[in-house]
N, C-alpha and C positions, 0 to 999 in steps of 0.2 A: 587450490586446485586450478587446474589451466582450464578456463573452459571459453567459450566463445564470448563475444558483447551482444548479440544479439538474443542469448540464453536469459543475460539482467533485464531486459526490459520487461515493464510489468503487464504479468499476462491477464492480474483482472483488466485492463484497458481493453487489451483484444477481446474478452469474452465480452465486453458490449454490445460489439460489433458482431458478436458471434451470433448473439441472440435477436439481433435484426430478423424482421420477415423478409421472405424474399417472390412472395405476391406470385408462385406459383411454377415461377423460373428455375433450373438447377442446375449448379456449378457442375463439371466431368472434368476433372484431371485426367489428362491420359498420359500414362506411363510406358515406355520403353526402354531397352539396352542398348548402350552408346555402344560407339567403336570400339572402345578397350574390352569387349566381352563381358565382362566385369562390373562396370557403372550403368545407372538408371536414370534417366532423365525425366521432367515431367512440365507440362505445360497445361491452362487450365480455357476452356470455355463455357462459354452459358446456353444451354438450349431451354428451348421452352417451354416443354415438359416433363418431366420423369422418366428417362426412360424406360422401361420393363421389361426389356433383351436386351442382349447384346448387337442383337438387328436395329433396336434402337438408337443407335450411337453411329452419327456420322464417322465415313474415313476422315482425316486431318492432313497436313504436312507440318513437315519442320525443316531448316535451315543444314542439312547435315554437312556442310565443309563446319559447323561449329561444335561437332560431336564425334570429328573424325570419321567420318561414314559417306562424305562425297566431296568434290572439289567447289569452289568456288563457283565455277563456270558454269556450271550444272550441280546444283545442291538442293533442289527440292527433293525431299523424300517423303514417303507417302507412310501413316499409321493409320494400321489396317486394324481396328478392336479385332477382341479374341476371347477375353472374360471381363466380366463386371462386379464389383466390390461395392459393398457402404465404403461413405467416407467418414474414418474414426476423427479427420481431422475438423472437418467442415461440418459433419452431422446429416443426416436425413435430411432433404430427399438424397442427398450430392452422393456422386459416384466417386469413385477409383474405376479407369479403365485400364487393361493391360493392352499393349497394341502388338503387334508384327510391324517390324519395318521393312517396307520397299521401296526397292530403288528408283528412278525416271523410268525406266521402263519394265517396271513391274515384276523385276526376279528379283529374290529376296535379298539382300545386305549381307554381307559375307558373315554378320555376327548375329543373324536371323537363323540359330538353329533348334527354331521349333518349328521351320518351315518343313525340313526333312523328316525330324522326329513325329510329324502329326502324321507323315504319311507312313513311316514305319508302326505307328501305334493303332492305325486304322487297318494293317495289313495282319498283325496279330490279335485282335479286337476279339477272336472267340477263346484265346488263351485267358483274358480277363487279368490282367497283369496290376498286381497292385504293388505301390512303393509306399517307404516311407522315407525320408528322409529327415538325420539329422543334424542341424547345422551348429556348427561352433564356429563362435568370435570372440574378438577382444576388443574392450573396452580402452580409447585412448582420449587422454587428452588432448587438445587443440595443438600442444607443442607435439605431440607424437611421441608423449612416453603413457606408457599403461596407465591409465585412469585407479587413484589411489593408492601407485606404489612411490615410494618416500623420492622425492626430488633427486638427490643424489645418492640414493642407494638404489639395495634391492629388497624387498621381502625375504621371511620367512622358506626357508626351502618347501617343495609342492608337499603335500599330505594333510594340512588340515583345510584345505578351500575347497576341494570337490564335495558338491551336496553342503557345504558347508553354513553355517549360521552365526551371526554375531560380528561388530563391528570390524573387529581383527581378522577375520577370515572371509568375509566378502564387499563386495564395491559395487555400490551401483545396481541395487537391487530396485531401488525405483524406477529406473529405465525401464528393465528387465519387463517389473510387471508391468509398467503402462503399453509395452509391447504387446504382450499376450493379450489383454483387454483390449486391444487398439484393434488386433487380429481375429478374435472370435468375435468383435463389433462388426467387422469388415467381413465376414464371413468364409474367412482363410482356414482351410482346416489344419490351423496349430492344435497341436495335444500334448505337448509337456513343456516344459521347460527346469531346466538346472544348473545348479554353477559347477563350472570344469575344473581341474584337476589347475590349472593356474590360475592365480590370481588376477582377476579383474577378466577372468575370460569365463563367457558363459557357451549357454547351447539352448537351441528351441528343437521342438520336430513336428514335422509337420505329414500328416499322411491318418489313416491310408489312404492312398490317392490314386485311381485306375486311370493308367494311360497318361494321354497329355498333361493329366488332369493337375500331376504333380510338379509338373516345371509351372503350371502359371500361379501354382496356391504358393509355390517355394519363393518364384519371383516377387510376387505380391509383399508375402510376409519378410523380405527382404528390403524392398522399398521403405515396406511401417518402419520398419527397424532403423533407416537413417533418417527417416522422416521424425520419429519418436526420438532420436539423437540428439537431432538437428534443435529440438526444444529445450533439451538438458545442457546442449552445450559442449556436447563430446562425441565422438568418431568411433561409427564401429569400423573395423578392421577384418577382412575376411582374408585377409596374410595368413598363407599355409604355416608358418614359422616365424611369429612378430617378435618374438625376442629366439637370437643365439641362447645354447649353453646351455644348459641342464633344465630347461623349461619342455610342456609338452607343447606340439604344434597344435595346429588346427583344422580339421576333418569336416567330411560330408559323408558321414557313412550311410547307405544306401542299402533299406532293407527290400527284400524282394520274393516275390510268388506269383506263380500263378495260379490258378481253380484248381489244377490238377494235383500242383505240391497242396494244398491245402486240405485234400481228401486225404481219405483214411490210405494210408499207405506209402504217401508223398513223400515221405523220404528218398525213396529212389529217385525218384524225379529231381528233387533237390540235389542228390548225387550224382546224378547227370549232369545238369545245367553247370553246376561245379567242375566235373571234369572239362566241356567244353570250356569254361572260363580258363581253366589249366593249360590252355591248349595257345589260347588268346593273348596271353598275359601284355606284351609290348604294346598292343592295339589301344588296351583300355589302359594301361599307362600315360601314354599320348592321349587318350580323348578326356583323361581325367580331370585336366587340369588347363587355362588358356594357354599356358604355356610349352605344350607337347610332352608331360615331365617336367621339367625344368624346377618351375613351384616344389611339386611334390618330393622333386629329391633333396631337396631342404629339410622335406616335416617325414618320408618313408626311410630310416635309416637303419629299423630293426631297434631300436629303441622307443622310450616313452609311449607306451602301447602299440608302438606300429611294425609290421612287417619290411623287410629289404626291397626295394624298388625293382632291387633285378631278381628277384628269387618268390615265385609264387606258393603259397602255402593255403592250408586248409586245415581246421579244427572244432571239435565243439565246445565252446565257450572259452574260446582260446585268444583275446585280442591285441596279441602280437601277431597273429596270423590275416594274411590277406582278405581271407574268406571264414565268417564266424558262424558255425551253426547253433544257434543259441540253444543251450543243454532240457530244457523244457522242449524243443522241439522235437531235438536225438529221440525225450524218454514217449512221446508222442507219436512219434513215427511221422508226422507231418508237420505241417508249417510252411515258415520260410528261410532264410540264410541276409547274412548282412556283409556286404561289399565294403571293408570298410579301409579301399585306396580310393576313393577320391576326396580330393583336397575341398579345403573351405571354399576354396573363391571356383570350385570347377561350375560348369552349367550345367543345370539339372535337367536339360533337355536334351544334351549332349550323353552324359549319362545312364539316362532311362533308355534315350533310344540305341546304344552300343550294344547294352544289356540284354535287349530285343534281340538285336541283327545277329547277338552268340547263341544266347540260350534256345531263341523259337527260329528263327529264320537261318539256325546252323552255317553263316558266315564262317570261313578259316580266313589265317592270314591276317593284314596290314590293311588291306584293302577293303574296302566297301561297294557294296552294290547298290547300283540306281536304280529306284525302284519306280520311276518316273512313268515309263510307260505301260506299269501293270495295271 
């Protein structure tokens, strides 16, 4: 197996070191998203208490011409905390912080888009909007071929890996769970996890999560995930399409309600919100993915469970379709509905708040509203 050098070195030595007192002081990793939209970075300090907020946790900076996010000339950027985690790695008291990054003069980083989504999720706050998301990857080795499939071939065609059990049909199930434990340690609200329909590719989900609440527990349990990698020795990948050719990609399908759909009756509602989305389709195309599209029209082809990139659709428990109303819902009359075009690697802030700006704040068009001065 291709996996790192730094995966062989022996971790009882570390856990020595682990189990040192640390006479009251406590390590804060603060984490944020680099330039690429994409990658997460993280650097670590000592304060001299525990903190107990997120009030508690001084702002930082970081060097950002080294993260693509500012020029040499002027590279100080500012991490602004925003949520606070256990640390699965370090152990109590030590944090995981999530930050916002800004810029020298304090408007947010072009790739800081939970600076807009807090204010859209603050603007619909009596809607009660809850999400869930759920995230699928693939597992690769350090050379960048799928973790467990044969050097020079391919696997078995898809059908017995989904949900699947036993040495032949899945990869890398120790990962998997030392993530979920890493993430309910850290207190990320993951709630499932299973292996995908291709080999070596899994999924976690994470929710239900109201408001912002879901892009920083998504982020968070994204981090664990290469952080918990980074141990084993192997790469996840949130590649919308990591292998050509008869394999399925990889998604972020996006379930969604608010108070209202979830009353007795909320199907209409649902069926509204739906048609508005009907109406949207290019908008959340473009914000699904960092790429405007581009990613997604790799993995939305109308095949391997996905609907056509340019053709919007709707069904119940239908998932070739853009929009799935899950058939316990339909026989319920309420609930919610799951979005399921956006891609692996889209932003879950970007996302939730598009979602927002169609279904409650009745946005048309390509265009978005600033909602800056309300």
């Amino acid at each position: 197996m291709s996996v790192s050098h730094s995966s062989r070195l022996n971790k009882l030595v570390r856990e020595q070191y682990m189990r040192l007192p640390q006479d009251g002081r406590v390590q804060v990793t603060y984490v944020w998203i680099d330039g690429s939209g994409e990658g997460v970075r993280c650097k670590s300090r000592t304060l001299d208490k525990e903190p107990k907020s997120i009030e508690d946790v001084p702002e930082w900076n970081f060097d950002g011409s080294s993260t693509a996010q500012a020029e040499g000339s002027n590279s100080d950027m500012f991490l602004v905390p925003v949520c606070m985690f256990r640390d699965p790695f370090c152990l109590d008291p030590n944090k995981l912080v999530l930050c916002e990054v800004l810029k020298y003069n304090r408007k947010p980083a072009e790739t800081n888009l939970r600076h807009t989504c807090k204010k859209v999720m603050d603007l619909v706050k009596d809607s009660h909007p809850w999400f869930g998301m759920e995230q699928e990857y693939t597992l690769l080795g350090i050379n960048g071929h799928p973790y467990g499939w044969p050097d020079n071939g391919f696997p078995g065609p898809q059908g017995p890996y989904y949900c699947g059990v036993g040495a032949d049909k899945v990869y890398g199930r120790d990962i998997v769970e030392s993530h979920y434990k890493a993430c309910l340690y850290a207190g990320v609200k993951i709630c499932g996890t299973n292996a995908e329909v291709m080999p070596s590719q899994w999924e976690f989900q994470v929710g239900p999560c109201e408001g912002i609440e879901m892009g920083d527990h998504l982020w968070m349990a994204r981090f664990i995930l290469h952080r918990v990698c980074e141990d084993f020795g192997v790469v996840a990948t949130l590649d919308p399409k990591p292998m050509t050719g008869n394999w399925n990609g990889a998604g972020c399908h996006t379930n969604y309600s608010t108070e209202e759909m979830r009353r007795e009756g909320g199907l209409k509602h649902i069926e509204a919100a739906i048609e508005k989305l009907s109406k949207r389709h290019d908008y959340h195309i473009c914000v699904y993915d960092p790429r405007g599209g581009r990613d997604n029209s790799r993995r939305l082809t109308g095949h391997h469970e996905t609907s056509n990139i340019f053709e919007f659709s709707a069904g119940v428990a239908n998932r070739g379709a853009s929009i799935r109303i899950p058939r316990q819902v339909g026989q319920d009359g309420c609930g919610y509905f799951e979005d399921r075009r956006p891609a692996a690697n889209c932003d879950p802030y970007a996302v939730t708040e598009a979602i927002m700006r169609t279904t409650v704040l009745n946005e048309t068009g390509v265009e978005t509203k600033d909602y800056a001065d309300h």
